[in-house]
Backbone as XML, in Angstrom:
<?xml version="1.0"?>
<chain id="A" units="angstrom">
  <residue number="1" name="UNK">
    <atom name="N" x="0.844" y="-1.173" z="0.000"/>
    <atom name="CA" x="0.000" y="0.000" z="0.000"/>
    <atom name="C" x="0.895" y="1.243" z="0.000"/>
  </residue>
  <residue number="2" name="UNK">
    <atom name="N" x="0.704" y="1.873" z="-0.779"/>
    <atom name="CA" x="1.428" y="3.595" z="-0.901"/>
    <atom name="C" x="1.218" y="4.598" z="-0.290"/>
  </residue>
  <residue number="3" name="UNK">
    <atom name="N" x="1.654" y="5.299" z="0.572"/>
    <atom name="CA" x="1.366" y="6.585" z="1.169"/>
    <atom name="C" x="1.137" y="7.704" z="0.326"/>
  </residue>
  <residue number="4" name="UNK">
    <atom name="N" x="0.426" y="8.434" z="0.635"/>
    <atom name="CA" x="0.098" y="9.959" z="-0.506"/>
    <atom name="C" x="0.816" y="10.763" z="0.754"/>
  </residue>
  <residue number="5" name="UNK">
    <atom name="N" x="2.156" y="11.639" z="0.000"/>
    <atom name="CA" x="2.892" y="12.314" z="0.542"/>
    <atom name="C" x="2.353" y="13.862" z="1.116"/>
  </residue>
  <residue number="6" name="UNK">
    <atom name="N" x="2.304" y="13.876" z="2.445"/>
    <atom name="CA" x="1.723" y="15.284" z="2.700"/>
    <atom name="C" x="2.233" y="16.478" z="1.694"/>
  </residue>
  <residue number="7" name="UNK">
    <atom name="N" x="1.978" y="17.478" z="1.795"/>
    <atom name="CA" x="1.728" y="18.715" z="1.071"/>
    <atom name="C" x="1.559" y="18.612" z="-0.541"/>
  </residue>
  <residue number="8" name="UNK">
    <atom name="N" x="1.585" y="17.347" z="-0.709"/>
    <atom name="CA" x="1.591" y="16.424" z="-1.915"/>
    <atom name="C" x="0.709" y="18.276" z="-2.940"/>
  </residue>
  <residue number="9" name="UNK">
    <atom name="N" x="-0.249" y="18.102" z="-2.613"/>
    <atom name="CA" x="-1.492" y="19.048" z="-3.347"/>
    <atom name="C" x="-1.589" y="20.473" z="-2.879"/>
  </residue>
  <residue number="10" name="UNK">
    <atom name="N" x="-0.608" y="20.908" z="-1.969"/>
    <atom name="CA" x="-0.736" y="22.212" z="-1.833"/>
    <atom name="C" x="-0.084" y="23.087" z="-2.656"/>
  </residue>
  <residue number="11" name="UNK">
    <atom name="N" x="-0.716" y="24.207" z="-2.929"/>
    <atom name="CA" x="-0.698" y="24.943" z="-4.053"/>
    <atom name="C" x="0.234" y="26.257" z="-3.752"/>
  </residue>
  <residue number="12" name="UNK">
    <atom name="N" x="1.160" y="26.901" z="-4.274"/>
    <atom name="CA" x="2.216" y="27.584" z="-4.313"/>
    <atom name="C" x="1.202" y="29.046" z="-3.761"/>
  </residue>
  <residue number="13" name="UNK">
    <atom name="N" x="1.819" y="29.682" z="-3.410"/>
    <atom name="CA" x="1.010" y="30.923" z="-3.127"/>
    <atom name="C" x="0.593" y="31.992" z="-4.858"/>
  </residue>
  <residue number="14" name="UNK">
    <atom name="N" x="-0.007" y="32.558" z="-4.943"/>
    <atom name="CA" x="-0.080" y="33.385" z="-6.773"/>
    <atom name="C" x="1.291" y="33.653" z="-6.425"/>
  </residue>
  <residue number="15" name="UNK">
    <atom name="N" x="1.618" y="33.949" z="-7.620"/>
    <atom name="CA" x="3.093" y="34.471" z="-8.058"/>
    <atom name="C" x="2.935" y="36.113" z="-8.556"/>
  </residue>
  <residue number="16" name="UNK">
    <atom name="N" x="3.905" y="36.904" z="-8.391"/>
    <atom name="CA" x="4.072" y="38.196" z="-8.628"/>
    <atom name="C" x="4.404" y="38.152" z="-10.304"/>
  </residue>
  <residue number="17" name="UNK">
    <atom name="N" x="3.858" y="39.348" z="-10.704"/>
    <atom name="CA" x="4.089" y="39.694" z="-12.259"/>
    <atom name="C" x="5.309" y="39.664" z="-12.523"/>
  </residue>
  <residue number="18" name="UNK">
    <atom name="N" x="6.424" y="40.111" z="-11.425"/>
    <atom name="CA" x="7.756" y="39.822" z="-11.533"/>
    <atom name="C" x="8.385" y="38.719" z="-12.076"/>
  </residue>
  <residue number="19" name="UNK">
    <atom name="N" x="7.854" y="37.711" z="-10.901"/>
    <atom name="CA" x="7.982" y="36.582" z="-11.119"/>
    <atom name="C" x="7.975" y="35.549" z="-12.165"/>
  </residue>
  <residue number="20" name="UNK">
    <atom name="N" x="6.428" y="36.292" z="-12.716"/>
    <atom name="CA" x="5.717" y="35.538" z="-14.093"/>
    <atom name="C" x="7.034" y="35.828" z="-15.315"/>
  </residue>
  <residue number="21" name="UNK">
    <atom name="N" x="7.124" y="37.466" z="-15.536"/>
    <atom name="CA" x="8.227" y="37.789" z="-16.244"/>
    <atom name="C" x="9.619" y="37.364" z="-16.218"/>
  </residue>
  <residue number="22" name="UNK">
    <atom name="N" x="10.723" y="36.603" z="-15.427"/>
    <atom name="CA" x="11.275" y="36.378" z="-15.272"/>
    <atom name="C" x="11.703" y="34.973" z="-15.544"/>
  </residue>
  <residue number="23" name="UNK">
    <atom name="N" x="10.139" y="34.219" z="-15.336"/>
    <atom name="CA" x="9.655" y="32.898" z="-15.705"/>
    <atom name="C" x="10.490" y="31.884" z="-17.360"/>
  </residue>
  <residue number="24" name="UNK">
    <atom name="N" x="11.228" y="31.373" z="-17.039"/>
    <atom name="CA" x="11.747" y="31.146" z="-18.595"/>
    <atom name="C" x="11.328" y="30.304" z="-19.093"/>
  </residue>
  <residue number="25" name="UNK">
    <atom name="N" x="10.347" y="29.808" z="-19.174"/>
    <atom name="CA" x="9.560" y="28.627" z="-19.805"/>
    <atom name="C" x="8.840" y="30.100" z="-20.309"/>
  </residue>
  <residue number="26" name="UNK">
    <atom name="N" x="7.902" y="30.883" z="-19.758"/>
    <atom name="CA" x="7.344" y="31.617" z="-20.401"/>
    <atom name="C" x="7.393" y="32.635" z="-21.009"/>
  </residue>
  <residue number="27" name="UNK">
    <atom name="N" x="8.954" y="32.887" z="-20.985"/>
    <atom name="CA" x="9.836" y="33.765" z="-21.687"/>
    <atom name="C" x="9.497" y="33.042" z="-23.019"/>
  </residue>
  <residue number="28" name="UNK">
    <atom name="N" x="10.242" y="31.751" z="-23.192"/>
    <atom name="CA" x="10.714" y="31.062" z="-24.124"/>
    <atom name="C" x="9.076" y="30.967" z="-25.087"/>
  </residue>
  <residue number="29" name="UNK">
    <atom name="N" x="7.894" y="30.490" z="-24.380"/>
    <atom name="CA" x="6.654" y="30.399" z="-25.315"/>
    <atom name="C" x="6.063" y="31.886" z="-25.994"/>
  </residue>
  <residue number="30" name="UNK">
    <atom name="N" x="6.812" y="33.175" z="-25.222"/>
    <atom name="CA" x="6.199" y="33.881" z="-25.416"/>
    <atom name="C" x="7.379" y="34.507" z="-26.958"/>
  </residue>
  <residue number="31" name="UNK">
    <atom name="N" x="8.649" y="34.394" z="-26.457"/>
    <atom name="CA" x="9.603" y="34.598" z="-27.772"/>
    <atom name="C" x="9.291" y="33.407" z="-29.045"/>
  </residue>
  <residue number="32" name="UNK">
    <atom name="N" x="8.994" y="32.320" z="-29.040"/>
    <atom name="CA" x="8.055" y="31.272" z="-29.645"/>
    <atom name="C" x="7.348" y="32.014" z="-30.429"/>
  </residue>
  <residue number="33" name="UNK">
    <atom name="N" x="6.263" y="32.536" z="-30.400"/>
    <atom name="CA" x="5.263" y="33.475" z="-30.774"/>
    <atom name="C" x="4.930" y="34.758" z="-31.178"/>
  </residue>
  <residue number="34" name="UNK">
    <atom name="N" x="6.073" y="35.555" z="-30.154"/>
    <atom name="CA" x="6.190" y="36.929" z="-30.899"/>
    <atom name="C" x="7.056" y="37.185" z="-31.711"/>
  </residue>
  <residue number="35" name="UNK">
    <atom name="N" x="8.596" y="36.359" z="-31.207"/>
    <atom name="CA" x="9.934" y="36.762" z="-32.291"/>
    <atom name="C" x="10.066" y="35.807" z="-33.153"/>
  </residue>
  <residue number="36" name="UNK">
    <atom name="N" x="9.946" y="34.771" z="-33.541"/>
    <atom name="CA" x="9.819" y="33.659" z="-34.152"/>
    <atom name="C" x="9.226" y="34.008" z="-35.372"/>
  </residue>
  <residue number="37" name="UNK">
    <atom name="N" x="8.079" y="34.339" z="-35.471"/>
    <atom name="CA" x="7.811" y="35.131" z="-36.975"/>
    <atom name="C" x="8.434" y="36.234" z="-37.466"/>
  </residue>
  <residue number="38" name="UNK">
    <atom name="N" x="9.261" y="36.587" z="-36.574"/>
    <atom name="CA" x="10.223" y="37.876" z="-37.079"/>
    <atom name="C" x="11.610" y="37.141" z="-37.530"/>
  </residue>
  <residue number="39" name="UNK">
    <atom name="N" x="11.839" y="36.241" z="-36.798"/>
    <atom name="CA" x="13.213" y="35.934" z="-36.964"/>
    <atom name="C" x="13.574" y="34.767" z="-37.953"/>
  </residue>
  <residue number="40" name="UNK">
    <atom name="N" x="12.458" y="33.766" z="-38.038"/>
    <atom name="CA" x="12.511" y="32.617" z="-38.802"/>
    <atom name="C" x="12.562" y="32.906" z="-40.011"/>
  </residue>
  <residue number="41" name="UNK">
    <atom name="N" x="12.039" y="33.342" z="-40.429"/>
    <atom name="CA" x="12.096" y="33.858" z="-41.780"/>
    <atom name="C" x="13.678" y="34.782" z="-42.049"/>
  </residue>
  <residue number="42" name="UNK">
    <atom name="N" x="13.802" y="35.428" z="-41.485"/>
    <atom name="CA" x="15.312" y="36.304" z="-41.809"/>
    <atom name="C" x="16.570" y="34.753" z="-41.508"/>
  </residue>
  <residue number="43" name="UNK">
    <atom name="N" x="16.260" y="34.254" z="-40.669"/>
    <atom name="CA" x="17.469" y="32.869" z="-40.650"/>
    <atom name="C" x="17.271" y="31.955" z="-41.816"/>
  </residue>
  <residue number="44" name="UNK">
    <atom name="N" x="15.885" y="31.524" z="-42.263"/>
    <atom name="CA" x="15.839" y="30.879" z="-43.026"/>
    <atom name="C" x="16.211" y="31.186" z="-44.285"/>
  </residue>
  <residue number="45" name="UNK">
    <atom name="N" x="16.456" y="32.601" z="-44.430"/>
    <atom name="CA" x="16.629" y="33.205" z="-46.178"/>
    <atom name="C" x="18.628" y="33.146" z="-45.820"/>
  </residue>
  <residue number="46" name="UNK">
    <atom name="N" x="19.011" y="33.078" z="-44.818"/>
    <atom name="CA" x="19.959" y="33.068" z="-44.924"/>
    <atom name="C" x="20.605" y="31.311" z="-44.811"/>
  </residue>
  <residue number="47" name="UNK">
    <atom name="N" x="19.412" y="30.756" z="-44.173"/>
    <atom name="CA" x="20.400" y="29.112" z="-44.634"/>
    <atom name="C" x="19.797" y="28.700" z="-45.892"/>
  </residue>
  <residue number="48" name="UNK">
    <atom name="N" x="18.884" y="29.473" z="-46.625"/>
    <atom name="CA" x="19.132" y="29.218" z="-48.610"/>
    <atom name="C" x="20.247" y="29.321" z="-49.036"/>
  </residue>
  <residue number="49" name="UNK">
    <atom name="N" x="21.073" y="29.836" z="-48.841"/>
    <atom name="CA" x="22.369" y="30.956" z="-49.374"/>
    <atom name="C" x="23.336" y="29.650" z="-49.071"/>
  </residue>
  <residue number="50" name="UNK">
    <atom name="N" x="23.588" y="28.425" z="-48.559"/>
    <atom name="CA" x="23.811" y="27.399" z="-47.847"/>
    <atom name="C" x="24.001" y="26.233" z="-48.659"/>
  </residue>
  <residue number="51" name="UNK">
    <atom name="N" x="25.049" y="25.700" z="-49.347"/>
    <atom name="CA" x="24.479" y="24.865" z="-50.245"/>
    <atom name="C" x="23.598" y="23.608" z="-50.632"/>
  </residue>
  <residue number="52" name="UNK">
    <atom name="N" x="22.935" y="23.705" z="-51.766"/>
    <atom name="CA" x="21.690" y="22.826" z="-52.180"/>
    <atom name="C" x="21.888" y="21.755" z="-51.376"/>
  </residue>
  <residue number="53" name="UNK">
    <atom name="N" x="22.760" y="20.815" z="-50.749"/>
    <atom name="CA" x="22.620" y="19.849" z="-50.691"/>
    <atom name="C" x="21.864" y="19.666" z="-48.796"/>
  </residue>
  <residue number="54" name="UNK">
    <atom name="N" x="22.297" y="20.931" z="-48.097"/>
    <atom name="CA" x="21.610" y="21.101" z="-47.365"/>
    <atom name="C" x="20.288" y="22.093" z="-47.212"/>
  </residue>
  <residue number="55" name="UNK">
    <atom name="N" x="20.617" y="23.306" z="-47.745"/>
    <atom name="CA" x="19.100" y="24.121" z="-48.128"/>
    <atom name="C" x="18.047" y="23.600" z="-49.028"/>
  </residue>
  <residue number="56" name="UNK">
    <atom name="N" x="18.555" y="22.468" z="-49.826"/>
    <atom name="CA" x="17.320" y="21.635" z="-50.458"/>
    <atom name="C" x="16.413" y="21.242" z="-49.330"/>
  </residue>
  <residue number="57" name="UNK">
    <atom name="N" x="17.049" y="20.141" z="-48.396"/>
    <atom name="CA" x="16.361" y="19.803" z="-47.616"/>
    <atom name="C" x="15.181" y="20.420" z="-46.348"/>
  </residue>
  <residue number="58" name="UNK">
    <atom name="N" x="14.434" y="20.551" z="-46.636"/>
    <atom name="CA" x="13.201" y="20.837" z="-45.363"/>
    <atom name="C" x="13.982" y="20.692" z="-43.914"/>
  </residue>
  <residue number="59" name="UNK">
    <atom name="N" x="14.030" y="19.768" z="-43.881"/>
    <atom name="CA" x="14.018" y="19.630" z="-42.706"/>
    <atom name="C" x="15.410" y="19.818" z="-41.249"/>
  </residue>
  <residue number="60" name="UNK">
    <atom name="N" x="16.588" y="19.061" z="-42.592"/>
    <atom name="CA" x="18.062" y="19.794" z="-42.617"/>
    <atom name="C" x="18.099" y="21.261" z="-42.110"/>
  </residue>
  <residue number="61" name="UNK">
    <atom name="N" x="17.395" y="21.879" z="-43.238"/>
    <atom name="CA" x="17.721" y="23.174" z="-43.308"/>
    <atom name="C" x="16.783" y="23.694" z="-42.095"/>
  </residue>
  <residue number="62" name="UNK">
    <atom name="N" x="15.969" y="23.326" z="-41.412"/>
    <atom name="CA" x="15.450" y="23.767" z="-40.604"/>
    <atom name="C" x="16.218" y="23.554" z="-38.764"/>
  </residue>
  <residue number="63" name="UNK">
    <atom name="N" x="16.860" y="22.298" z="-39.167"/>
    <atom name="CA" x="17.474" y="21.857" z="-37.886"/>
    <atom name="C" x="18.829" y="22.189" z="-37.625"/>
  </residue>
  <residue number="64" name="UNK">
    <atom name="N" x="19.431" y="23.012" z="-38.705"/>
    <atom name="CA" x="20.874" y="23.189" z="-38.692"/>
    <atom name="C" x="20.599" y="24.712" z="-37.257"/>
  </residue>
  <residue number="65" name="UNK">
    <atom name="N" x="19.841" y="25.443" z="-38.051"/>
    <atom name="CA" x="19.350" y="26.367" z="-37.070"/>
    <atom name="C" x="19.319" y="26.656" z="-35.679"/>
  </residue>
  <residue number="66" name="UNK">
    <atom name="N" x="18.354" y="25.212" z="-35.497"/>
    <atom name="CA" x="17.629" y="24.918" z="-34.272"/>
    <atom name="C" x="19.045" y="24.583" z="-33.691"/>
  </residue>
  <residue number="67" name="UNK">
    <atom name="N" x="19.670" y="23.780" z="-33.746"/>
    <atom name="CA" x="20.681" y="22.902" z="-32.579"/>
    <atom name="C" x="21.910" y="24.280" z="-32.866"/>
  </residue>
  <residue number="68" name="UNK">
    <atom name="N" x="22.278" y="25.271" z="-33.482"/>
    <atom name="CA" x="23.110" y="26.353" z="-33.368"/>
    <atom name="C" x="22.127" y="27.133" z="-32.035"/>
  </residue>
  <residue number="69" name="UNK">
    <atom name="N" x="20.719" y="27.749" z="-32.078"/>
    <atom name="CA" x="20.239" y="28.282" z="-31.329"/>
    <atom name="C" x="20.432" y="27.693" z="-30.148"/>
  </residue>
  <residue number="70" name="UNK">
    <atom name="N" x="19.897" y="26.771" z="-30.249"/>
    <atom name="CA" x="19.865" y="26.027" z="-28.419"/>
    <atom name="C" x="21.161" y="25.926" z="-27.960"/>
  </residue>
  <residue number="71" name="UNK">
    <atom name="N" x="21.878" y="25.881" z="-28.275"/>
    <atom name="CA" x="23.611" y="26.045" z="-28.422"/>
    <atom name="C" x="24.039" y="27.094" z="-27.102"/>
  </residue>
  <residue number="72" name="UNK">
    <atom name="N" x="23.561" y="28.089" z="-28.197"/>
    <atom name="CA" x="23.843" y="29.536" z="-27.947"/>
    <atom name="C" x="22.726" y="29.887" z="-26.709"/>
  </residue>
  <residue number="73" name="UNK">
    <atom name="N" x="21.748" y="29.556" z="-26.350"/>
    <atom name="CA" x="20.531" y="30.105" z="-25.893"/>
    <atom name="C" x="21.007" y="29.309" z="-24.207"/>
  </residue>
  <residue number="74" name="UNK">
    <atom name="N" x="21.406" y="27.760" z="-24.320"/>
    <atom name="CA" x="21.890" y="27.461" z="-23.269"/>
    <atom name="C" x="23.011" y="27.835" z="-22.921"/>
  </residue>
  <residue number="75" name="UNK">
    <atom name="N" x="23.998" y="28.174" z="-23.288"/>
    <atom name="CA" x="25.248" y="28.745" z="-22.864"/>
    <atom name="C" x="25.081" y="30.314" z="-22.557"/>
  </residue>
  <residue number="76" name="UNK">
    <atom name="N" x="23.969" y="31.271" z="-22.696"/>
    <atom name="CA" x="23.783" y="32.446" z="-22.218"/>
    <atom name="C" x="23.847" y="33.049" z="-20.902"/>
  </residue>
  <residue number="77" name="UNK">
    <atom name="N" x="24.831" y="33.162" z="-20.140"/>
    <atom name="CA" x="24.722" y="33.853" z="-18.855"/>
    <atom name="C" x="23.344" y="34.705" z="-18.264"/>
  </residue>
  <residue number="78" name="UNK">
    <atom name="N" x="23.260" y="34.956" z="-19.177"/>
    <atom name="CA" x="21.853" y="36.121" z="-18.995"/>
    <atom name="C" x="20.333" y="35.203" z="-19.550"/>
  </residue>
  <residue number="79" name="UNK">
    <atom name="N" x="19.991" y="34.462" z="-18.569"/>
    <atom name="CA" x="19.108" y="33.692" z="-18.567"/>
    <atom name="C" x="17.730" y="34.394" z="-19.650"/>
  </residue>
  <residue number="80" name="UNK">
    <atom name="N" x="17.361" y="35.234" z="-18.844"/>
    <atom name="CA" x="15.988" y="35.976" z="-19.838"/>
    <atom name="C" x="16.580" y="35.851" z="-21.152"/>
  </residue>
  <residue number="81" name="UNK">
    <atom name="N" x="17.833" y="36.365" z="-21.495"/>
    <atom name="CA" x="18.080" y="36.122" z="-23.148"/>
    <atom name="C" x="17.674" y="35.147" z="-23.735"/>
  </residue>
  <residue number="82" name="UNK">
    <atom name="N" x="18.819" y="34.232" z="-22.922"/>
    <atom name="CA" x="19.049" y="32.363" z="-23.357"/>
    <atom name="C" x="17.274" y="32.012" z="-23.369"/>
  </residue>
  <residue number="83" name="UNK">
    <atom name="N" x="16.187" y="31.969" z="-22.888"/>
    <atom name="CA" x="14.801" y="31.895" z="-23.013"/>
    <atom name="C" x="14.270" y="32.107" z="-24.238"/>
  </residue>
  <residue number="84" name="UNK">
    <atom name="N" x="14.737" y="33.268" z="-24.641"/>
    <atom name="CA" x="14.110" y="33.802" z="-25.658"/>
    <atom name="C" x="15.024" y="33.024" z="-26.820"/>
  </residue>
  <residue number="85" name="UNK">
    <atom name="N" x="15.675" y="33.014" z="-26.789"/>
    <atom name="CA" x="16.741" y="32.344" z="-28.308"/>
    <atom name="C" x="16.388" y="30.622" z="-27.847"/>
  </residue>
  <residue number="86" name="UNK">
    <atom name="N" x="15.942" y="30.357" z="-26.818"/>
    <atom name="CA" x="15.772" y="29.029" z="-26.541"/>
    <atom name="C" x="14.164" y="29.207" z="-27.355"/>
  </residue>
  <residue number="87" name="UNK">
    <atom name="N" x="13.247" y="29.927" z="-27.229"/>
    <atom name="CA" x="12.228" y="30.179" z="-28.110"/>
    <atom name="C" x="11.832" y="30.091" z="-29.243"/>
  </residue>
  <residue number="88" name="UNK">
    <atom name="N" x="13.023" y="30.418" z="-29.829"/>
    <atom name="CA" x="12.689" y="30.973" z="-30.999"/>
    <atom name="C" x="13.515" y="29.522" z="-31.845"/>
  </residue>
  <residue number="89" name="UNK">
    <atom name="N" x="14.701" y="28.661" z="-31.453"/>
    <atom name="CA" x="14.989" y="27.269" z="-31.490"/>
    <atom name="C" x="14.079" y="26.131" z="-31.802"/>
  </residue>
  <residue number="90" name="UNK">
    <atom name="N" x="13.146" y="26.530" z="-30.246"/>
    <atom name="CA" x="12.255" y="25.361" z="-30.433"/>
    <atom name="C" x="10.779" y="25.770" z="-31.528"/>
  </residue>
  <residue number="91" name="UNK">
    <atom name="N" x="11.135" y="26.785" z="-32.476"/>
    <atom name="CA" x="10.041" y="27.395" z="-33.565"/>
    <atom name="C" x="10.506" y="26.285" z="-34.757"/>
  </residue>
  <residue number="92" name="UNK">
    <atom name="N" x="12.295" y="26.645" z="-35.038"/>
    <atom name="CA" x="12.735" y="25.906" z="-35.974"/>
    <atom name="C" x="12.492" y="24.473" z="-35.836"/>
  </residue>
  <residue number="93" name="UNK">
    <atom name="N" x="12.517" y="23.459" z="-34.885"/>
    <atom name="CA" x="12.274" y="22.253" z="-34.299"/>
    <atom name="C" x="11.194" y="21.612" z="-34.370"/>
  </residue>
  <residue number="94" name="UNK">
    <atom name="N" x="10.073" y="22.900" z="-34.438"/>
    <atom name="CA" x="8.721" y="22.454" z="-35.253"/>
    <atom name="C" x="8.939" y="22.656" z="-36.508"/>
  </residue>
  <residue number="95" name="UNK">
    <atom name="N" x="9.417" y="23.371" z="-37.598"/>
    <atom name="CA" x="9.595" y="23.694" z="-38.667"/>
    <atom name="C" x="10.574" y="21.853" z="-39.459"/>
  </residue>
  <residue number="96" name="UNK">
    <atom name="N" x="11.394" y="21.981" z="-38.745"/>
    <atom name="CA" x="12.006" y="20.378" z="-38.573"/>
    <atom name="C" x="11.321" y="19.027" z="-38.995"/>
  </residue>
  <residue number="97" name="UNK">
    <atom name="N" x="10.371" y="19.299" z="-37.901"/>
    <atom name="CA" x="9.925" y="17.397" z="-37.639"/>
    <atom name="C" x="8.388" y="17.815" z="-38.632"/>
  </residue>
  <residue number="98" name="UNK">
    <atom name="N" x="7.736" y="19.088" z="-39.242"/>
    <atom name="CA" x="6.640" y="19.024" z="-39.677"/>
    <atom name="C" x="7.114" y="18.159" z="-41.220"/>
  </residue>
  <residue number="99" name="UNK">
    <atom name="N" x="7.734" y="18.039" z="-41.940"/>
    <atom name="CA" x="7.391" y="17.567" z="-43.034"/>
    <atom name="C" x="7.729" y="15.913" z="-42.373"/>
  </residue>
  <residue number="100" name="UNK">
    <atom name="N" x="8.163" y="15.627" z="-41.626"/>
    <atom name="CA" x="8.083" y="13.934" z="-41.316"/>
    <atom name="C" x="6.700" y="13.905" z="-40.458"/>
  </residue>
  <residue number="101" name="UNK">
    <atom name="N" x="6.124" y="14.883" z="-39.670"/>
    <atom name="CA" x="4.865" y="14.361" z="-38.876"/>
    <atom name="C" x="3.995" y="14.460" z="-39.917"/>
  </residue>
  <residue number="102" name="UNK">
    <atom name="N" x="3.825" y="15.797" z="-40.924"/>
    <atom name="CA" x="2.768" y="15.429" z="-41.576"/>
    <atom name="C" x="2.091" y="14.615" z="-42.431"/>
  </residue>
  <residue number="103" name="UNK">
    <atom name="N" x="2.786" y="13.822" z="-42.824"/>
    <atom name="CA" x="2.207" y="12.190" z="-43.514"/>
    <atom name="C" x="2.065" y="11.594" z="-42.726"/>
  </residue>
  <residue number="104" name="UNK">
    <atom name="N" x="2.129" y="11.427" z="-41.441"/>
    <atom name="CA" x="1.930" y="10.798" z="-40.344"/>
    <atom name="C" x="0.202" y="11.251" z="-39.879"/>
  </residue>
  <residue number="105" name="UNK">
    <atom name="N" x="0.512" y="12.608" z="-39.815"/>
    <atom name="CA" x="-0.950" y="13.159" z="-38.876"/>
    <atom name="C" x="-2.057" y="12.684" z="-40.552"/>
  </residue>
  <residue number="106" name="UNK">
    <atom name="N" x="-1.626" y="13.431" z="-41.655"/>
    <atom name="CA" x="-2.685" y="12.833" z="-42.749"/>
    <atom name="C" x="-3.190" y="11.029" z="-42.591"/>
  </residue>
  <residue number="107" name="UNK">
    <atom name="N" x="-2.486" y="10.239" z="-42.420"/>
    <atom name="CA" x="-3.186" y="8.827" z="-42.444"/>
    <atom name="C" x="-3.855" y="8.650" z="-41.335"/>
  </residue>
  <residue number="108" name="UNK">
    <atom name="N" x="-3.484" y="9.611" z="-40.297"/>
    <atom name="CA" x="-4.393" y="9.044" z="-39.154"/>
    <atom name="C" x="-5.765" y="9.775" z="-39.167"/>
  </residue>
  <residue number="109" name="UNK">
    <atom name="N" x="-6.067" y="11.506" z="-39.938"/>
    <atom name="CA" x="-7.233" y="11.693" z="-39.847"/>
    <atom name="C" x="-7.310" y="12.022" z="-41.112"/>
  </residue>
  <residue number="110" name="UNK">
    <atom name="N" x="-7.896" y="11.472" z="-42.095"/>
    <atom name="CA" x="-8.362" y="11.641" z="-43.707"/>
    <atom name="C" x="-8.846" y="12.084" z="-43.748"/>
  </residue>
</chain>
């Protein structure tokens, strides 16, 4: 029989707007969303320029990106930065795996 660990379910007190802002998960979803359409596009015209044998590729060319960002985004001293370039990484990472998920997601809902 298992014990259910006290404070197991107690709930953190609200958090300060400070707090929220400082938050790097929600740094990172929020650079995701706002800079990510600013920036993906300006990186991506520059890994065309890259030769065919990798800018042909979708998905290549999308991940060469991604693993330079996260690179850089984890090695940032200045955390709020590293969030945001960690953001805007995991944009390319979807850009990545969409041309292998989407023949995947098509057979499962026709």
């Amino acid at each position: 029989m298992t014990m259910v660990q006290k404070g197991l379910f107690k709930l953190d007190p609200i958090p300060s707007v400070k707090s929220i802002a400082k938050n790097e998960a929600i740094l990172a979803v929020v650079s995701a969303s706002i800079l990510s359409p600013i920036l993906v596009p300006k990186i991506s015209e520059a890994v065309q320029r890259l030769p065919d044998a990798i800018s042909g590729h979708a998905s290549l060319a999308a991940a060469i990106p991604a693993l330079l960002l996260f690179r850089i985004g984890i090695t940032m001293s200045n955390r709020v930065l590293g969030a945001l370039v960690l953001g805007v990484a995991g944009s390319f990472v979807l850009t990545a795996i969409m041309p292998i998920v989407s023949p995947i997601l098509n057979k499962v809902n026709p």
